[in-house]
KOLSENU-230797 format. One line per field, with one value per residue (C-alpha): residue number from 1; x, y, z. Coordinates in steps of 0.2 Angstrom, whole numbers, plus 5000, padded with zeros to 4 digits. Each point is the difference from the previous one (the first is absolute). Example, Ala and Ser with C-alpha at 12.3 -4.5 7.8 and 13.67 -1.06 7.14 Angstrom:
! residues 2
resi = c(1/2)
px = c(5062/5006)
py = c(4978/5017)
pz = c(5039/4997)
! end
This chain:
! residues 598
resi = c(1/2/3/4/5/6/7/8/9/10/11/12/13/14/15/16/17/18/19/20/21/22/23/24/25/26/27/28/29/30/31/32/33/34/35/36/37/38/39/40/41/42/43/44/45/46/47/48/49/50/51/52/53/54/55/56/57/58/59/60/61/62/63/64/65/66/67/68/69/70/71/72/73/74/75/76/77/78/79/80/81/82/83/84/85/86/87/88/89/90/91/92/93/94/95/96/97/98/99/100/101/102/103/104/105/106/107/108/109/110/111/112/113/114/115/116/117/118/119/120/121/122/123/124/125/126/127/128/129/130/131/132/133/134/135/136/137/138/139/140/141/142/143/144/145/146/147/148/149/150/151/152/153/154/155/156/157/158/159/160/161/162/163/164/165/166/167/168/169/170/171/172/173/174/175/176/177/178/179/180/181/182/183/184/185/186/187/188/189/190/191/192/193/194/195/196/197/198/199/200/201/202/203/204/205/206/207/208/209/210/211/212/213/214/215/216/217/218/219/220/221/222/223/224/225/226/227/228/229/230/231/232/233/234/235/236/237/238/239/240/241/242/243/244/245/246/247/248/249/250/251/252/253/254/255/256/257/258/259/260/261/262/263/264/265/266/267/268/269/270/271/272/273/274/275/276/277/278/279/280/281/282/283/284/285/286/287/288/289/290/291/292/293/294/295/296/297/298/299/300/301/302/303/304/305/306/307/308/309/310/311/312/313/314/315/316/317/318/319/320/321/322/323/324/325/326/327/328/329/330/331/332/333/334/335/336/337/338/339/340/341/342/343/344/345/346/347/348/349/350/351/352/353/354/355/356/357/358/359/360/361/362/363/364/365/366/367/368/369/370/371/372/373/374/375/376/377/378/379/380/381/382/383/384/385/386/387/388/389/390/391/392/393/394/395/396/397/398/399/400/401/402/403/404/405/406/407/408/409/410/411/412/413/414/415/416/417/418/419/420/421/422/423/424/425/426/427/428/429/430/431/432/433/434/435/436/437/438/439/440/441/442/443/444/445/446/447/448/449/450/451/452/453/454/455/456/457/458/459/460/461/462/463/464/465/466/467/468/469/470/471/472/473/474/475/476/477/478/479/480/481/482/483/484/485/486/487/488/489/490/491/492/493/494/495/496/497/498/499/500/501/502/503/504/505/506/507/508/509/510/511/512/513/514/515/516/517/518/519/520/521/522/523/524/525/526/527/528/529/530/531/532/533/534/535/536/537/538/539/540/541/542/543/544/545/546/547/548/549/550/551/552/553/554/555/556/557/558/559/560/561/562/563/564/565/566/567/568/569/570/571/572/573/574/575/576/577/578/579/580/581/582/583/584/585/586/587/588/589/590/591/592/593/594/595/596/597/598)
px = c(5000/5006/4996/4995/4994/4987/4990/4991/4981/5006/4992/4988/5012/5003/5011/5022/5008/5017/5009/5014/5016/5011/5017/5019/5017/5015/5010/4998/4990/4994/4984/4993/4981/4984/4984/4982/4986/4981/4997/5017/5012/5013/5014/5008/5018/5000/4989/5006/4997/5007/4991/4981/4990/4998/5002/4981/4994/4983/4992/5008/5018/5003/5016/5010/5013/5020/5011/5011/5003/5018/4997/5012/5003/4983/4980/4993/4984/4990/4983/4991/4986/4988/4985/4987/4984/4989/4993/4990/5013/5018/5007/4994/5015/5001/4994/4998/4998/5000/5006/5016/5019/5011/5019/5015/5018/5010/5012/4981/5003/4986/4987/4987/4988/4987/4987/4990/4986/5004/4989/4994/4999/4987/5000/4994/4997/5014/4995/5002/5014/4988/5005/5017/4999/4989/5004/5003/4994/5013/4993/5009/4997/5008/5015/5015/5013/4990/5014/5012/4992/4996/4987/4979/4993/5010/4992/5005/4998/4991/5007/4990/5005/5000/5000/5005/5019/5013/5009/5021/4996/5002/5005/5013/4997/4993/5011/5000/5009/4998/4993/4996/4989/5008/4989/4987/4985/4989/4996/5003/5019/5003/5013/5011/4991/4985/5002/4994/5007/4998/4998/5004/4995/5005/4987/5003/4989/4981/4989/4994/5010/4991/5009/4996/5010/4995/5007/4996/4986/4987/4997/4984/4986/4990/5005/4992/4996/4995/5015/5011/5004/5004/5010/5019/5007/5017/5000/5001/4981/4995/4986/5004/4989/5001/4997/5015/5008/4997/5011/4996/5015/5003/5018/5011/4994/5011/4992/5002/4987/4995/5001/5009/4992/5002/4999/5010/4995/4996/4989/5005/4987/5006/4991/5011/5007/5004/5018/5002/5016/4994/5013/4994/5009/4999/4993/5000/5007/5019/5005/5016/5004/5000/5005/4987/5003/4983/4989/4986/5009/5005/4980/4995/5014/4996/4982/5005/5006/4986/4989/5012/4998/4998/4991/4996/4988/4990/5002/5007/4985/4986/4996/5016/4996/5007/4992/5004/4999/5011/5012/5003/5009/5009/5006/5007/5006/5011/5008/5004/5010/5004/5009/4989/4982/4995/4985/4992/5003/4991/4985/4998/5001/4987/4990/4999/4992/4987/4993/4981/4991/4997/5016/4999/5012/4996/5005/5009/5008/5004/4985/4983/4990/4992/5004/5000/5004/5001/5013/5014/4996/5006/5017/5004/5006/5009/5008/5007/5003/5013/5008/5000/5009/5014/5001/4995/4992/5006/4993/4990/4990/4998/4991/4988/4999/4984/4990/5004/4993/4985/4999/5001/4985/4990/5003/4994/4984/4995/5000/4981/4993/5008/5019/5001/5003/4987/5004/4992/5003/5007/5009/5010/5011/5009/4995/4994/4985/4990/5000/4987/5011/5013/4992/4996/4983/4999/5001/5004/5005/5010/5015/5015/4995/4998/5018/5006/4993/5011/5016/4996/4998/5017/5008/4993/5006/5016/5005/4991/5007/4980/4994/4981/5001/5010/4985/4987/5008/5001/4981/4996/5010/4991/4983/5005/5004/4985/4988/5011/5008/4994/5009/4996/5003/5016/4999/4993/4985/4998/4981/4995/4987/5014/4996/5014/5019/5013/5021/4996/4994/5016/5013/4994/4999/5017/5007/4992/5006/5011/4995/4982/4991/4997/5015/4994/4984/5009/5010/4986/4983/4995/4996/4998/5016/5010/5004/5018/4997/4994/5015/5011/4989/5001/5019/5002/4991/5009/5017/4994/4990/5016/4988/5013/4992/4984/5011/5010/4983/4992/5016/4998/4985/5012/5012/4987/4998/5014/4992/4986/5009/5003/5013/4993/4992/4978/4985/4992/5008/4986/4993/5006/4995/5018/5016/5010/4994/5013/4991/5008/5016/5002/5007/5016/4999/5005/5017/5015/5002/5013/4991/4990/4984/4986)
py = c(5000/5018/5017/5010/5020/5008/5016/5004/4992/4990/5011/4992/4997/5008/5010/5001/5007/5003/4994/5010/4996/5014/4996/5001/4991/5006/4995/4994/4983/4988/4996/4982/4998/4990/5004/4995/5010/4995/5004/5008/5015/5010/5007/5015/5005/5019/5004/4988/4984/4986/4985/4990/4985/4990/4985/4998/4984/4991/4998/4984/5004/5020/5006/5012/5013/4998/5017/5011/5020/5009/5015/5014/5007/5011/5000/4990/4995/4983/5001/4986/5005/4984/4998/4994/5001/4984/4987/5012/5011/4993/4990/4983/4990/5011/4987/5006/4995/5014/5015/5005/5004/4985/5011/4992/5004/4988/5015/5010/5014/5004/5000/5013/5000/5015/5000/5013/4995/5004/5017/5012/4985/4990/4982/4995/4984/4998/5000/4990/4993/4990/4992/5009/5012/5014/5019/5013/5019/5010/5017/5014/4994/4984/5002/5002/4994/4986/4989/5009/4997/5019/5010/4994/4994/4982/4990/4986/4982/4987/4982/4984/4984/4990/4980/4999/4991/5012/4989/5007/5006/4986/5014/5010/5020/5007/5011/5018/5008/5017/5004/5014/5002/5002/5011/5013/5008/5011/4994/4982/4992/4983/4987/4990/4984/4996/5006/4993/5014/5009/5019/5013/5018/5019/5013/5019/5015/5000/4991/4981/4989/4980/4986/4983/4988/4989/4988/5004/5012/4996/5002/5008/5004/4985/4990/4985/5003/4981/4992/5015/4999/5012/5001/5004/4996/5005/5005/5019/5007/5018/4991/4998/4989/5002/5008/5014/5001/5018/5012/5018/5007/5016/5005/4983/4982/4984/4983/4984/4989/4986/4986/4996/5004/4992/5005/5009/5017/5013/5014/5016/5015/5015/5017/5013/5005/4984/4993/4980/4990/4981/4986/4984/4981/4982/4988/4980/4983/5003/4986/4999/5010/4991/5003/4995/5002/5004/5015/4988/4988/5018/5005/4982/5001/5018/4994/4986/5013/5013/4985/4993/5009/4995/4987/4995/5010/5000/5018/5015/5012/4994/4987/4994/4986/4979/4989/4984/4997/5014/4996/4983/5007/5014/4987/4989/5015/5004/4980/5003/5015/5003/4989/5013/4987/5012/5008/4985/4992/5011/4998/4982/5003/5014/4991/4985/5012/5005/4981/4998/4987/4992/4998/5015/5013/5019/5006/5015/5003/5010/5009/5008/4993/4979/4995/4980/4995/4981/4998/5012/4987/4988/5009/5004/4979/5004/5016/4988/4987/5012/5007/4981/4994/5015/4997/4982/4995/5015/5005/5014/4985/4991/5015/4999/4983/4999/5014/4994/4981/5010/5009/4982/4994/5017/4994/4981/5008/5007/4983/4997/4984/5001/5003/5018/5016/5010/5017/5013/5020/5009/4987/5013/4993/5012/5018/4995/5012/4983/4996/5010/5007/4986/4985/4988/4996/4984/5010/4985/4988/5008/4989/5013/4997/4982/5001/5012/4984/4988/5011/5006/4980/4993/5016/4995/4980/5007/5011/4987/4984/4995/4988/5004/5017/4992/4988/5014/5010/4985/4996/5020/4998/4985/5010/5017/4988/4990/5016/5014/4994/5000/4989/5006/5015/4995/5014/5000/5011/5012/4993/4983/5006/5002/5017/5010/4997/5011/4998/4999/4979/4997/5009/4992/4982/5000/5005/4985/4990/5007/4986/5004/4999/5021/5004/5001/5008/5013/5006/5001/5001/5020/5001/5011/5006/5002/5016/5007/4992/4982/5001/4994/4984/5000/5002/4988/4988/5002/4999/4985/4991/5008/5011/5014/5007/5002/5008/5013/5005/5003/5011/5010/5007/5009/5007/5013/5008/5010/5010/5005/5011/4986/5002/4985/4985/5001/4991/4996/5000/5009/5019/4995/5009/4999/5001/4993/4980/4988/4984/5007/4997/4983/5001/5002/4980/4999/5008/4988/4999/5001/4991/4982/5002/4991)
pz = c(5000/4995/5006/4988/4998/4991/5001/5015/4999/4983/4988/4986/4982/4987/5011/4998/5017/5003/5015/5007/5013/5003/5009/4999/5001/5008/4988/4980/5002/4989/5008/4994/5002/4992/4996/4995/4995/4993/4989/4993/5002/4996/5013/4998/5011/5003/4987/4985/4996/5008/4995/4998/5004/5008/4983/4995/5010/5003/5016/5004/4995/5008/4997/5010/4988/5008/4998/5007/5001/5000/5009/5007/5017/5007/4997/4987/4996/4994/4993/4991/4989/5001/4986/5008/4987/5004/4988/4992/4994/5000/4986/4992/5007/5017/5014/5020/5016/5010/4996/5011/4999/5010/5005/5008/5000/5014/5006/5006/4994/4991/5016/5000/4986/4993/4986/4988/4986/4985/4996/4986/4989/4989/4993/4985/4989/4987/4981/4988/5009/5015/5013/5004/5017/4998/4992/5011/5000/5013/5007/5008/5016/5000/5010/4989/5013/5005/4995/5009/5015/5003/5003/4999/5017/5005/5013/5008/4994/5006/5001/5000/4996/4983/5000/4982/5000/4990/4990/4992/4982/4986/4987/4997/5002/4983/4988/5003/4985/4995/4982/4991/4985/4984/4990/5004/4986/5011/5016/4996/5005/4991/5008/4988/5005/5010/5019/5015/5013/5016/4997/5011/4995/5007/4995/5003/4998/5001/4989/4997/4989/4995/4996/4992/4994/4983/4991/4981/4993/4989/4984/5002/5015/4999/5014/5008/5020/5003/4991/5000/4981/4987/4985/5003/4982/5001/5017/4994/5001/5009/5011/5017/5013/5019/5016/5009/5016/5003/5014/5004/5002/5010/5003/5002/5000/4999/4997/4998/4991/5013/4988/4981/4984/4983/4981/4987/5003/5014/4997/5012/4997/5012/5002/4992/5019/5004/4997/5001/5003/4995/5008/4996/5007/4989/5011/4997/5006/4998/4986/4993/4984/4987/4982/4986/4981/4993/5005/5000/5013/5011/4999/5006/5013/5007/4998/5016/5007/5005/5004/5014/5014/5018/4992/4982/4992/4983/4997/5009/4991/5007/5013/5004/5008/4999/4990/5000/4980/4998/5015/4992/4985/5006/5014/4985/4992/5014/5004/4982/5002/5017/5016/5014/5001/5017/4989/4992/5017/5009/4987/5003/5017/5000/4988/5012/5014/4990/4999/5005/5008/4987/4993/4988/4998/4999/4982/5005/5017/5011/4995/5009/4988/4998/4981/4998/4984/5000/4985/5010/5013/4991/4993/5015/5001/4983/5009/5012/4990/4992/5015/5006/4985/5002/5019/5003/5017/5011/5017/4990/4989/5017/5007/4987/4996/5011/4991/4984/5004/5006/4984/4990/5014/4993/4981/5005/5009/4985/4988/4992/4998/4981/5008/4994/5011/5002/5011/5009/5000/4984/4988/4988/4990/4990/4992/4981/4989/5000/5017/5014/5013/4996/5003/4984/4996/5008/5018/5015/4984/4991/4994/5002/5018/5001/4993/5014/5011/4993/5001/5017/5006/4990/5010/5016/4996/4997/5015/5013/4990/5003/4988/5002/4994/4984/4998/5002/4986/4989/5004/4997/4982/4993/5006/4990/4986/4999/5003/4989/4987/4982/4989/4982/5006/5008/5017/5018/5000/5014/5003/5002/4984/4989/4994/5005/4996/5008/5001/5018/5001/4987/5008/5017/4990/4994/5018/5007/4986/4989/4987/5001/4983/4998/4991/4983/5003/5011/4986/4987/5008/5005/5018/5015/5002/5016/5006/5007/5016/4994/4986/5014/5000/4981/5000/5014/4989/4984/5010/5006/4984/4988/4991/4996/4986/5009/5015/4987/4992/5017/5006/4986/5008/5014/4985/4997/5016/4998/4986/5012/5010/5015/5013/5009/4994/5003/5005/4986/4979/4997/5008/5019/5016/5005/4989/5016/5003/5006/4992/4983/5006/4998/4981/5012/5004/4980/5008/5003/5018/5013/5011/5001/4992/5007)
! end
């Protein structure tokens, strides 16, 4: 058990208070100390920013932030600004138990502690870029030396105790690299590449100034505020969608944006008596550099990047949260290039917590949202399979094993008298034109899904060395066969009427069985088409079957997205909502690697 602090009467979220410790040293010190906050914060030595966190966790796996401060001779002073915005308001993949700031340092000499709520200040829903932390309009009575720790009316804190178990971070600390943009037309500064950066701004004089950041605008103002569609063309259009951050500014005001932003461009519109000085730091996990000869290869590269963060996400524009479809390819992605696992390690084990009675697994986690999608369920014992086959039986496949057996238990559960799988809750599939919301026609029957089964099963048999999950995948095969494929047409349908055909069911066959009687059709017949994400099934099984020109002729899809303007690659070939999606990136598994593939 922990004591924590938090404002006097813990006030009802969205709220962001600042915490303050003012004390000194003697002599120059470097004073280690940890910290947690919930739901995160940012701590700033003296005015400037020192560091943030604590690593985005879930409510079973809290984690506290290590660091240290080097501070001279005299007074200093610590404050910690701590968001505190509820489920209502704070990010998608922002969880929370209770909202607090957790301090320590073992010398104690950080003791007496002092808040003040964050004042002068209105929150408001971010557009189109939805579920990232909210926009923020900043009066003239917020108190500009909040972060210093002066002035405004501190009280003191009240502690209570917090149950939850800290646990040592499992990450690496985050880049924070300073970058500037390197064009500017207007009021709109471009980076060389996409960004994903902390900013910190200083206005002077007297006026307002908005800011938004975007990744491309469009080529005209239809937009779609559903699906958040327009058309971009060559990423060089006059129309720009999306809400400002907006500051009144009257005299001096520093600050520091409370959480990163992403895209190509920032847009910085300042009343004529308003002067701004824009210093802006790349955030991301801190790979390696690594050399690449093709601007395609760099794009799908940078792309990984700005989606791995304190966890995998799918984009850093909107959302950003873990999926597991997603996280399965950018995990294999980095085995492939890369000897630190920490980050897909941390996924699976994440991944694992969010495993439902049932046996189920959440789709996406950490998150404050419920998504089940039954085919990321079973992916997720594919995602394992792979980290199992780089890393063998280790203590972290041991801690798991048990909720993956009661994942293969869920799968059994939900046989029908006619052997196949039949699941509940949102059964998507992939993003195609023909399919409603990603799911085939067939709903609960669909074949691609039925596949997914047999995959999930032979991974399961191969990580326990369990011959009954073996003899269930082999009983779930013959099924599909018996009830899906057409001979004289030589394919799977996706529907046990044999009225739609997609890539999907052949893709899927040919990695169960690479000599499995589709190849032919596959290359002739016209079918639903894979998107970028499920063209890492498609590659997997051309790799797999030796269908190499089928593999060249698919790849030939990515050569084009230079010509669009791209810096990173997107979600969809076609009109995307983001142009930043790290499930295209897996056209760098056609790389040779350094490392043992799985």
């Amino acid at each position: 058990m922990k004591l924590w602090m938090r404002p006097a009467g813990a006030p009802e979220p969205p709220y962001i208070v600042a915490f303050r410790c003012r004390f000194s040293v003697a002599h120059a010190s470097s004073i280690p100390f940890r910290f947690s906050a919930d739901e995160c914060c940012q701590l700033f030595l003296d005015g400037k920013w020192l560091l943030s966190g604590p690593e985005r966790g879930i409510p079973q796996r809290w984690y506290y932030q290590q660091g240290s401060m080097d501070v001279a001779p005299g007074e200093h002073v610590l404050v910690a600004r701590v968001l505190c915005f509820g489920k209502e308001w704070t990010a998608y993949g922002q969880m929370s138990i209770q909202h607090g700031f957790y301090f320590e340092d073992p010398d104690g000499i950080l003791q007496t502690w002092e808040y003040q709520l964050l004042e002068g200040c209105e929150f408001r829903k971010p557009f189109p870029d939805w579920g990232t932390f909210p926009r923020i309009s900043v009066g003239t009575s917020y108190n500009k030396e909040m972060l210093e720790g002066r002035s405004g009316n501190w009280q003191p804190v009240e502690f209570f105790n917090d149950e939850r178990k800290l646990f040592a971070p499992d990450l690496p600390l985050m880049r924070r690299e300073a970058i500037q943009p390197v064009a500017k037309s207007g009021s709109i500064h471009t980076f060389s590449t996409y960004a994903c950066a902390w900013a910190s701004y200083k206005f002077t004089g007297s006026g307002q100034v908005k800011i938004r950041w975007f990744e491309a605008p469009y080529c005209t103002e239809e937009f779609d505020d559903v699906w958040l569609k327009g058309e971009k063309g060559r990423r060089d259009g006059a129309f720009i969608v999306g809400n400002h951050d907006e500051f009144e500014v009257d005299g001096e005001l520093v600050w520091h944006d409370f959480w990163w932003h992403a895209g190509c461009h920032v847009e910085i519109i300042a009343d004529e008596g308003v002067s701004v000085d824009a210093r802006f730091y790349q955030t991301g996990y801190p790979f390696p550099p690594l050399k690449l000869d093709s601007e395609l290869h760099r794009m799908a590269l940078h792309t990984l990047q700005c989606c791995s963060m304190e966890t995998f996400l799918d984009c850093p524009w909107y959302e950003q949260l873990m999926y597991i479809g997603d996280s399965r390819i950018t995990a294999r992605i980095v085995y492939h290039l890369f000897q630190d696992h920490r980050l897909p390690e941390k996924a699976l084990r994440i991944f694992s917590l969010s495993q439902q009675e049932d046996g189920s697994l959440r789709s996406h986690y950490p998150s404050k949202g419920m998504q089940k999608i039954p085919s990321f369920t079973l992916i997720y014992l594919l995602m394992l399979q792979d980290y199992f086959k780089v890393h063998g039986k280790n203590s972290l496949i041991l801690e798991i094993l048990p909720r993956a057996e009661k994942i293969g238990a869920y799968i059994l559960r939900h046989r029908g008298a006619d052997g196949l799988l039949r699941f509940p809750d949102w059964n998507f599939i992939d993003w195609t034109a023909e399919w409603d919301n990603g799911v085939p026609p067939a709903g609960a029957e669909n074949c691609p899904l039925q596949w997914f089964g047999v995959l999930a099963l032979r991974a399961l048999a191969k990580i326990t060395e369990a011959e009954e999950w073996l003899q269930a995948a082999k009983q779930l095969q013959a099924r599909i066969h018996e009830h899906y494929y057409v001979p004289e047409r030589g394919l799977y349908a996706d529907d046990l009427q044999h009225q739609s055909f997609s890539e999907h069911a052949q893709v899927l066959a040919l990695l169960a069985d690479p000599a499995a009687p589709v190849k032919e059709a596959l290359a002739c017949e016209t079918l639903i088409e894979c998107s970028i994400y499920f063209s890492f099934y498609y590659l997997e099984a051309c790799r797999c079957a030796g269908l190499t020109e089928l593999a060249a002729k698919r790849l030939q899809k990515w050569e084009s997205l230079p010509e669009q303007g791209l810096k990173t690659l997107p979600e969809e070939f076609v009109q995307p909502r983001s142009d930043c999606h790290a499930w295209g990136a897996h056209i760098l598994l056609e790389l040779p690697s350094p490392n043992q593939q799985p």
